[in-house]
C-alpha positions in Angstrom: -40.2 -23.1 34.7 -42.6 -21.3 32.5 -45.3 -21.1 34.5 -43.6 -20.4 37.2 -41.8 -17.1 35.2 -45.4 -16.2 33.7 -46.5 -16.1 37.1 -44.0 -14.0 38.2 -44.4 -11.6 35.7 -48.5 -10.8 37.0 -47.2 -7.9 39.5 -45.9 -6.5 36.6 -48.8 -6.2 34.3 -50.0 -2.8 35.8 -46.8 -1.4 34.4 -47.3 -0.7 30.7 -43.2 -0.4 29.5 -42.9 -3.6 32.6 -45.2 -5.3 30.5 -43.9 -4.9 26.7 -40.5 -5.6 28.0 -41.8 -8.9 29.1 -43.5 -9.5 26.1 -40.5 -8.3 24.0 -38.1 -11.0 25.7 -40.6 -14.2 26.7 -39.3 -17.0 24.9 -41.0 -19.0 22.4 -41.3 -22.7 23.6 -42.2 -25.5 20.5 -42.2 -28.8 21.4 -42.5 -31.4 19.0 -42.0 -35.3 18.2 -38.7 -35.3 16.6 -35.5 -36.3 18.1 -32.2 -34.0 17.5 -29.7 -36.6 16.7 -26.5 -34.4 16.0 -25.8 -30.8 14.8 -25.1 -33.0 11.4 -27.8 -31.7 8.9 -27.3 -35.4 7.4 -29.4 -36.7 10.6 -30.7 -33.8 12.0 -31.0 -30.8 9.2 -34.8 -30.9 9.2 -35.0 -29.5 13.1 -32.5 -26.7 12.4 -34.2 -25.7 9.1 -37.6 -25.6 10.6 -36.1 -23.8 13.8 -34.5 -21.5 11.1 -31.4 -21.8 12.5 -29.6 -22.9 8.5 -30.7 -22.2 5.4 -30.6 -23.8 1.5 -29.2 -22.5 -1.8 -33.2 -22.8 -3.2 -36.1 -22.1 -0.8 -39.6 -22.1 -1.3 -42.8 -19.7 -1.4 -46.3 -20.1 0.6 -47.5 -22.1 -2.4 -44.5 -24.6 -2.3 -42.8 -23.3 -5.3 -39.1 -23.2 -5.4 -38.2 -19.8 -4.3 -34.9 -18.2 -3.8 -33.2 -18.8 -0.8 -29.3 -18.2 -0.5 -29.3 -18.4 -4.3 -31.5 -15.6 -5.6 -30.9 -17.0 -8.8 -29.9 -20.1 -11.0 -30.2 -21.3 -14.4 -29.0 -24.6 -16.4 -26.8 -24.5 -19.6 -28.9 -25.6 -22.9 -28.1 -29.1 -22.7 -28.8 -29.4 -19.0 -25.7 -30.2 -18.1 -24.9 -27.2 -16.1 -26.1 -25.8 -13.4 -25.2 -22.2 -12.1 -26.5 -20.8 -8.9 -26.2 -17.2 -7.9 -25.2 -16.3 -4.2 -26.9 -13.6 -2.3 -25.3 -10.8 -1.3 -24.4 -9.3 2.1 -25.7 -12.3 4.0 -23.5 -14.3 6.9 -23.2 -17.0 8.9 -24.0 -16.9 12.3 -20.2 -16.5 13.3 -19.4 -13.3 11.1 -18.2 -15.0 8.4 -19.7 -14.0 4.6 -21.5 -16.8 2.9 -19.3 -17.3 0.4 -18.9 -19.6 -2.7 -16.2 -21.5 -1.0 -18.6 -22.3 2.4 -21.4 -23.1 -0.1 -19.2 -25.8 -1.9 -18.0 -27.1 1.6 -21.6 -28.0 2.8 -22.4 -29.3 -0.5 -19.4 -31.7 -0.4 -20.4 -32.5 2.7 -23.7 -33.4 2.2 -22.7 -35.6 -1.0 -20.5 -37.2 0.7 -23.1 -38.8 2.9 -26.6 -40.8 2.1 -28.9 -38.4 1.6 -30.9 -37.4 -1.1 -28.4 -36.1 -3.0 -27.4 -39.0 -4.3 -30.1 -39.3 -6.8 -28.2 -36.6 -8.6 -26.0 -37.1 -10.9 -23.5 -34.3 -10.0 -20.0 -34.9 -11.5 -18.2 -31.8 -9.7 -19.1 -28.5 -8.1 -16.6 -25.4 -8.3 -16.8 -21.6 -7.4 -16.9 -18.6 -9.7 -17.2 -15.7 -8.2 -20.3 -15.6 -6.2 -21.7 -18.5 -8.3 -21.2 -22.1 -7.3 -21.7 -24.0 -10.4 -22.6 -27.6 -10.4 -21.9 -30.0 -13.5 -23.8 -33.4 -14.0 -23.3 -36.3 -16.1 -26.8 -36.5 -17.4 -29.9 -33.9 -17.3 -31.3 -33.5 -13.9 -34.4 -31.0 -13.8 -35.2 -31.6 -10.1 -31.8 -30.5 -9.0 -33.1 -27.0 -7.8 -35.8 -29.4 -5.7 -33.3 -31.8 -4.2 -31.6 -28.5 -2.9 -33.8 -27.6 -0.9 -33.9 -30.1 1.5 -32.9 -30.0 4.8 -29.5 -32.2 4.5 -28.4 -29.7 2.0 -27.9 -26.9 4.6 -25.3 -24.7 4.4 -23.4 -23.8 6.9 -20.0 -21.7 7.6 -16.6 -23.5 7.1 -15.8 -23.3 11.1 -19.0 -26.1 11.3 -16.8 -28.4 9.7 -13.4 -30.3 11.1 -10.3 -31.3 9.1 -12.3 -34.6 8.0 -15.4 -32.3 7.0 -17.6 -34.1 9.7 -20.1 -30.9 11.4 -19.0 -30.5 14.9 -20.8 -26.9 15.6 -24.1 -25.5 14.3 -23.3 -22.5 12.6 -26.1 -21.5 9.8 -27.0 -18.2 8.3 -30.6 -18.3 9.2 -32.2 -15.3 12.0 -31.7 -17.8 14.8 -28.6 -18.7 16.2 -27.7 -21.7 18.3 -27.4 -20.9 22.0 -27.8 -24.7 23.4 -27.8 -27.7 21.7 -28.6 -31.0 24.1 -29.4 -33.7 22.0 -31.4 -35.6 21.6 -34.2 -33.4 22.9 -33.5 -29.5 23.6 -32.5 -26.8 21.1 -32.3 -23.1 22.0 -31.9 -20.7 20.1 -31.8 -16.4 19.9 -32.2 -13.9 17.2 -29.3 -12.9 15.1 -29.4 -9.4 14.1 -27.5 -9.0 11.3 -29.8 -11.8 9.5 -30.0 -10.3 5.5 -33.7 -10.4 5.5 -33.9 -8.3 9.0 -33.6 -9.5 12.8 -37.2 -11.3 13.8 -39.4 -9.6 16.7 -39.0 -12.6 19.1 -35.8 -12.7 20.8 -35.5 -16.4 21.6 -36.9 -19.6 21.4 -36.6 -23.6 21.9 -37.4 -26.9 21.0 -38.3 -29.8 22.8 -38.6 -33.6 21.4 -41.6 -35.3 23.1 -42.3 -38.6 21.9 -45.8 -38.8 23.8 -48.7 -36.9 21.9 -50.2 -37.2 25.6 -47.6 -35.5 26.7 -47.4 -32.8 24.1 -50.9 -32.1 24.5 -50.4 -31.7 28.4 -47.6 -29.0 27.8 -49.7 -26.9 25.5 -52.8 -27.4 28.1 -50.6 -26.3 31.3 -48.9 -23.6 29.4 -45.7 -25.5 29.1 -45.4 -25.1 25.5 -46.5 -21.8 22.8 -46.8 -24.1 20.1 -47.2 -27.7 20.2 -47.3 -30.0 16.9 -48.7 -33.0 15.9 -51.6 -33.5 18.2 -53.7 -36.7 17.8 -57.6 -36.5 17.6 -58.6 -36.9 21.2 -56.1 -34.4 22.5 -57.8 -31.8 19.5 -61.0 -32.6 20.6 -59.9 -31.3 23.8 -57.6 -28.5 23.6 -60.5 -26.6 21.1 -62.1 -26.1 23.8 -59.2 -24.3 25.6 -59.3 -20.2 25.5 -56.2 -20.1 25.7 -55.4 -22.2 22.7 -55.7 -21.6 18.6 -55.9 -25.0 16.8 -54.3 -24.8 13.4 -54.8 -28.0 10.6 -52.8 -27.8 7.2 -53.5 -30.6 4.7 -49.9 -32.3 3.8 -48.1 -34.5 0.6 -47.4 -36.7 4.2 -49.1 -40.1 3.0 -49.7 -42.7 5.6 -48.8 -46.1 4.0 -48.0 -49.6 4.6 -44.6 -50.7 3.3 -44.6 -54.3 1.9 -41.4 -56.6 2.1 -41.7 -57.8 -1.5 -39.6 -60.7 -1.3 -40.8 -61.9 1.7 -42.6 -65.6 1.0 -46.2 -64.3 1.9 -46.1 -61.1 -0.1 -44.0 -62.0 -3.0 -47.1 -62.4 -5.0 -48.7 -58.7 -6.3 -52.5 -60.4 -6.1 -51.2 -60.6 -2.0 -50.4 -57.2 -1.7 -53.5 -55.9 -3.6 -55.6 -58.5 -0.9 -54.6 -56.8 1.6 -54.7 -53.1 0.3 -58.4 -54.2 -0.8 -59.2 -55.1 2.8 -58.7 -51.7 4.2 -61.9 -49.7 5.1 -59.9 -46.3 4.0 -62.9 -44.2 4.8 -63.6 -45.8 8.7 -60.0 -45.0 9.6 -60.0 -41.8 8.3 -63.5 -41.0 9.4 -63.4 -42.7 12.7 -59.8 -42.5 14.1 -58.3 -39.5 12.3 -61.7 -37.5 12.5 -60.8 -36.3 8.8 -63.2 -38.3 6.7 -61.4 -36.1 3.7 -58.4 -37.8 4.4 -58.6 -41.1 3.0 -56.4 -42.2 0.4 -56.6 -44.9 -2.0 -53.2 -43.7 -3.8 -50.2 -42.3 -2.7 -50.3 -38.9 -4.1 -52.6 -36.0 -3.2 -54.1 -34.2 -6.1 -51.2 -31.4 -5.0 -49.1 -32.8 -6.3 -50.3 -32.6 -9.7 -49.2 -35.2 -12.0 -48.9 -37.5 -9.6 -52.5 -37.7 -8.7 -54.6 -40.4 -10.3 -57.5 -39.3 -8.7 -58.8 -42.7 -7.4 -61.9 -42.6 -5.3 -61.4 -44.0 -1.5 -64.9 -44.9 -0.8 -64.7 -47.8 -3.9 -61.4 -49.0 -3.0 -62.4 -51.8 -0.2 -63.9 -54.6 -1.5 -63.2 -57.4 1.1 -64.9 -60.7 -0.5 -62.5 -59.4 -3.8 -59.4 -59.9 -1.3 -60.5 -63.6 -0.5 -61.1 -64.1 -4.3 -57.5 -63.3 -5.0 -56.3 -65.0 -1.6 -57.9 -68.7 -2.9 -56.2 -67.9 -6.0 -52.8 -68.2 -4.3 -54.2 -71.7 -2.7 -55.1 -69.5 1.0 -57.9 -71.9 2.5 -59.6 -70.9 5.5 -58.8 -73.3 8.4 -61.5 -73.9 11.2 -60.3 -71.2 13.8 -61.6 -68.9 10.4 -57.9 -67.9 9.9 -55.9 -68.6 6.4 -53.2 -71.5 6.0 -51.9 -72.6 3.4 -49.4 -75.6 3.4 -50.5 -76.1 6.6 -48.6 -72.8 7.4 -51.1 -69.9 8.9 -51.0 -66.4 6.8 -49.5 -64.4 9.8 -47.5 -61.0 9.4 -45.7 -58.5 11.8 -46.3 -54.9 12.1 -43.5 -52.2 12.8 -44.6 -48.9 13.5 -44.0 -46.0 16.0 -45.5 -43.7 18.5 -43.6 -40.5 17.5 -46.8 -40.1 15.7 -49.4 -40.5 18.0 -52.5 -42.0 15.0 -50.0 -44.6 13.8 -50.6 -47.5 16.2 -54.6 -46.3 16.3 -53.9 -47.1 12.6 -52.2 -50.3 13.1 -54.6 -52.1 15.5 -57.7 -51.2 13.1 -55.8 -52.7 10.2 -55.2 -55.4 12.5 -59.5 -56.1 12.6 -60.0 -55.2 9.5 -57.3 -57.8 8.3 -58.6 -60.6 10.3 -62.1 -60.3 8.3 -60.3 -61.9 5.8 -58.4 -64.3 7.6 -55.0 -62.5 8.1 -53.2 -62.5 11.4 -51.5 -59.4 12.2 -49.3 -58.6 14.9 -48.6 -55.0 15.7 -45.2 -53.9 17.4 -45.0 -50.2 18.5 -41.5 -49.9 18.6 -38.9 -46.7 17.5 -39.3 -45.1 13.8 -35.6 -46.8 13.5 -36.6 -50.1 13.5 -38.6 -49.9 10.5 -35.3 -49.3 8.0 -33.2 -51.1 10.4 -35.6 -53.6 9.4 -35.4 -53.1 5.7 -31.6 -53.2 5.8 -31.3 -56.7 7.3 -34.7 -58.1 5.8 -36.1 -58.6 9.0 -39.0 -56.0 8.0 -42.4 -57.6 6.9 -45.0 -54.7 7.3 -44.0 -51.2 8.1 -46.5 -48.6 9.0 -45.4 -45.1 8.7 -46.4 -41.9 7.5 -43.8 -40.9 4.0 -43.2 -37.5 3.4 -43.7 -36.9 -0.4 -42.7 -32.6 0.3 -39.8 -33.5 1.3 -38.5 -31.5 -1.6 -40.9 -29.5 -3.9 -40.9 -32.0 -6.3 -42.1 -35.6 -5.8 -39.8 -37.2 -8.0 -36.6 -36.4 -5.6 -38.2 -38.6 -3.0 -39.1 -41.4 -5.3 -35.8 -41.4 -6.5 -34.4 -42.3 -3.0 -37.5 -44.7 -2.3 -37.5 -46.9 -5.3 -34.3 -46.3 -7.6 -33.9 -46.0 -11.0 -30.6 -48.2 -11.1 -30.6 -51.4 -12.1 -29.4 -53.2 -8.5 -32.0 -50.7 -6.9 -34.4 -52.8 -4.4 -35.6 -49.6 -2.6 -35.0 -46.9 0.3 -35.6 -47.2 4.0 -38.4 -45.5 3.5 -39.8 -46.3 -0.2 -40.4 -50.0 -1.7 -38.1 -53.4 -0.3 -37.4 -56.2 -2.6 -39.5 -54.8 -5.7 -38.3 -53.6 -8.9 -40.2 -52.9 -11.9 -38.2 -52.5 -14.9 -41.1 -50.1 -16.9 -40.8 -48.0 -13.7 -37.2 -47.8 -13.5 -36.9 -46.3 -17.0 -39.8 -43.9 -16.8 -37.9 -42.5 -13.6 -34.4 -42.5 -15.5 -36.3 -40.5 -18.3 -38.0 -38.2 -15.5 -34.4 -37.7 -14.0 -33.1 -36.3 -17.2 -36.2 -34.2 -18.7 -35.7 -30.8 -18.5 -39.3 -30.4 -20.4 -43.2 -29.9 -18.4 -44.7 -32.9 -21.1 -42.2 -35.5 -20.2 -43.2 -35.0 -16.4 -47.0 -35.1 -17.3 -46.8 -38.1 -19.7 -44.8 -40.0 -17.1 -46.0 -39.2 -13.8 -49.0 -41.2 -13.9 -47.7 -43.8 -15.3 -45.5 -44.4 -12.1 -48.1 -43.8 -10.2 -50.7 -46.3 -11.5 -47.9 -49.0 -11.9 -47.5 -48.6 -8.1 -50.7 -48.5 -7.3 -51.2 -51.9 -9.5 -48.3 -53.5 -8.0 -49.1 -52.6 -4.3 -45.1 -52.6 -2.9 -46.5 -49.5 -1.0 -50.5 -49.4 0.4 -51.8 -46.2 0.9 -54.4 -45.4 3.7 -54.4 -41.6 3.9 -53.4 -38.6 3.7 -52.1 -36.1 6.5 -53.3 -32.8 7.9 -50.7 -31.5 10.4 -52.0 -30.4 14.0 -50.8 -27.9 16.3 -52.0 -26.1 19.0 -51.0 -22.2 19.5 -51.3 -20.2 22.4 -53.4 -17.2 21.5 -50.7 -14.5 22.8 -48.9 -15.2 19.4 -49.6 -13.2 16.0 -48.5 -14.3 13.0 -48.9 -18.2 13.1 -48.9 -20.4 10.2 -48.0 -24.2 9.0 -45.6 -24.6 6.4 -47.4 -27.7 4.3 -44.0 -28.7 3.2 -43.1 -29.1 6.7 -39.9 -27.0 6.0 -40.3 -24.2 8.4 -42.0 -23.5 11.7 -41.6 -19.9 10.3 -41.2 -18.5 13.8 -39.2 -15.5 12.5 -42.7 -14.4 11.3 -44.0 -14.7 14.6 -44.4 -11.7 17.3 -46.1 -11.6 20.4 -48.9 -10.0 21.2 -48.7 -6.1 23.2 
């Protein structure tokens, strides 16, 4: 249908006013890999915030600083205990209604009452005062501003909500407004023009799930789509050479990693996991599949993320005869089809991973060589991104290969949090560590859940991260640089590196 409107539109182009009322009402068309499950930001929340359809309390800047956002303001009582947050005024929901305290605490309680990260905070109540909604905790909680802005603690108007508080209708405060919702593939939305921060110059715009990176890369090529995310390397190598097309990279906190069942019978053993992490030629897959040689990652933390970052060099982390020294310590023997057994059992393991991102099972089959060098049989399943917590729920998961989001909120420690625990029966998230605790760890992120000082964070941080990195529950391989291809008829463009916002309210066609 686009094409066939933008050809329509050519026996108009002599005709100057013709022509900018054209470009004044063409919509914008994104298409990307992520299914819309629900209008529930629980599920869903991440496509809405990014289409800027809903907003959170705390925001952030270009730098990935917390920022104000629906709070302009907040600040935490002396002993960290409470939190107040200051509303903004004048702005409304899409359906006329004021954002109030009241509709702030409703999405809140919403969002608390589901998994979600969330949880990780210790909130004991939340209440209204004024145009303040105050939060109270049990315990200190400095990342409580981070944890709020992320995308399943959108608030919406009290009409989203039925009598049971589920969200049946969309209904943000954001410059776009729902027009259509079809999940789990098509969102449309238009400008709302009494947004607080000012009505965007494009009027209207959509989204469009498409699993296939093939296909995504076809849409932007025909014309199909104005922007198109998550491209993988051959379709780049391509579409650069399009004049219609802008290509746009953004380094990301997105690490691609190998999730380790550590109860399972062959992995059980830290020496196993560090086998296999030593195996991995970081730099080749990097180099050679994701063209981004800077890319490889021999921890789990980019050096944004302050910290965090051990600063451990890629290029010495493979060391393959090291792996078979640690293998024969945990009695592998190589059998005469040049394979491992041990007990007469072979040392064979199964891959989940996903094509929603298109380098994953690229990723997967070279792990899948590189393993066999030293004698470990690995079966790759390309399945849905699903299967990999469904897996870690029933224990049916013995290698996941996925690509973790550690920007999920502006601080790091939210996310780890929900991935590994600090409580004691913690064995961690869908999406973090399975069957490993470490009780060193658990107490430095209890005491990191509770600072409310800069030194505790920086004495801590890197203790975390080098226990992880000695204990292997989670293999790194690299680091992500987010893809998208632009039609050149835009202004404006941009990539949020916390993924956050497609910012498309700072977009404008142009004359």
């Amino acid at each position: 249908m686009k094409r066939a409107f933008a050809a329509g539109v050519t026996l108009l182009l002599a005709l100057p006013t013709a022509s900018s009322l054209w470009a004044a009402d063409q919509r914008l068309d994104i298409v990307a890999p992520w299914e819309i499950k629900s209008a529930n930001p629980a599920t869903s929340g991440y496509v809405f915030g990014r289409m800027r359809v809903a907003e959170t309390l705390v925001d952030t800047d270009a730098d990935g600083q917390l920022a104000p956002g629906l709070a302009t303001e907040w600040q935490v009582s002396d002993n960290g205990l409470t939190w107040r947050f200051t509303l903004r005024e004048g702005a409304t929901f899409h359906d006329g209604s004021a954002v109030t305290a009241d509709a702030v605490l409703t999405s809140l309680e919403a969002a608390l009452a589901k998994p979600g990260i969330l949880d990780s905070a210790p909130i004991r109540h939340m209440s209204a005062d004024g145009r303040d909604v105050v939060i109270a905790l049990d315990s200190p909680f400095s990342a409580l501003p981070a944890l709020l802005a992320h995308s399943t603690a959108l608030i919406l108007a009290e009409a989203a909500f039925d009598a049971q508080g589920d969200v049946v209708a969309m209904i943000g405060s954001g410059p776009y407004q729902v027009e259509e919702l079809s999940p789990p593939q098509r969102l449309t939305v238009t400008r709302f023009d009494n947004y607080w921060g000012g009505a965007p110059a494009i009027a209207s715009a959509s989204y469009l799930a498409v699993s296939r990176g093939e296909t995504r890369a076809l849409m932007a090529e025909s014309g199909d789509a104005d922007i198109v995310f998550t491209l993988d390397p051959a379709s780049q190598a391509r579409l650069s050479r399009n004049a219609r097309l802008t290509l746009h990279s953004e380094p990301l906190p997105r690490t691609i990693m190998l999730k380790l069942n550590a109860g399972h019978a062959l992995l059980d053993d830290a020496r196993a996991r560090q086998a296999l992490s030593m195996a991995i030629d970081r730099q080749g897959i990097a180099a050679g599949l994701l063209r981004t040689p800077e890319a490889a990652a021999a921890e789990l933390f980019p050096v944004s993320l302050g910290p965090w970052h051990l600063g451990l060099e890629a290029s010495t982390a493979q060391d393959v005869e090291g792996a078979k020294v640690l293998l024969a310590e945990l009695g592998w023997q190589t059998g005469s089809n040049g394979m491992l057994e041990r007990d007469g059992e072979p040392f064979a393991l199964t891959l989940r991973t996903y094509a929603d991102r298109p380098e994953l099972p690229l990723v997967a089959t070279a792990l899948q060589s590189q393993w066999q060098e030293i004698g470990v049989a690995l079966e790759v399943a390309v399945t849905n991104a699903s299967e990999i917590p469904s897996g870690h729920h029933d224990d049916s998961l013995e290698v996941g290969l996925s690509g973790r989001n550690y920007g999920l909120v502006p601080n790091p420690l939210g996310s780890l949090l929900d991935d590994i625990g600090s409580d004691p029966d913690a064995m961690g998230g869908d999406w973090g560590t399975m069957n490993w605790r470490d009780e060193d760890v658990a107490q430095w992120l209890d005491t990191l859940r509770q600072a409310t000082d800069e030194q505790t964070l920086t004495d801590l941080a890197p203790l975390v991260a080098e226990r992880l990195h000695q204990e292997m529950p989670l293999i790194p391989i690299a680091w992500y640089q987010q893809t998208a291809a632009v039609n050149q008829q835009l202004e404006g463009f941009s990539i949020d590196p916390l993924e956050r916002s497609y910012r498309i309210d700072q977009l404008e066609w142009a004359e």
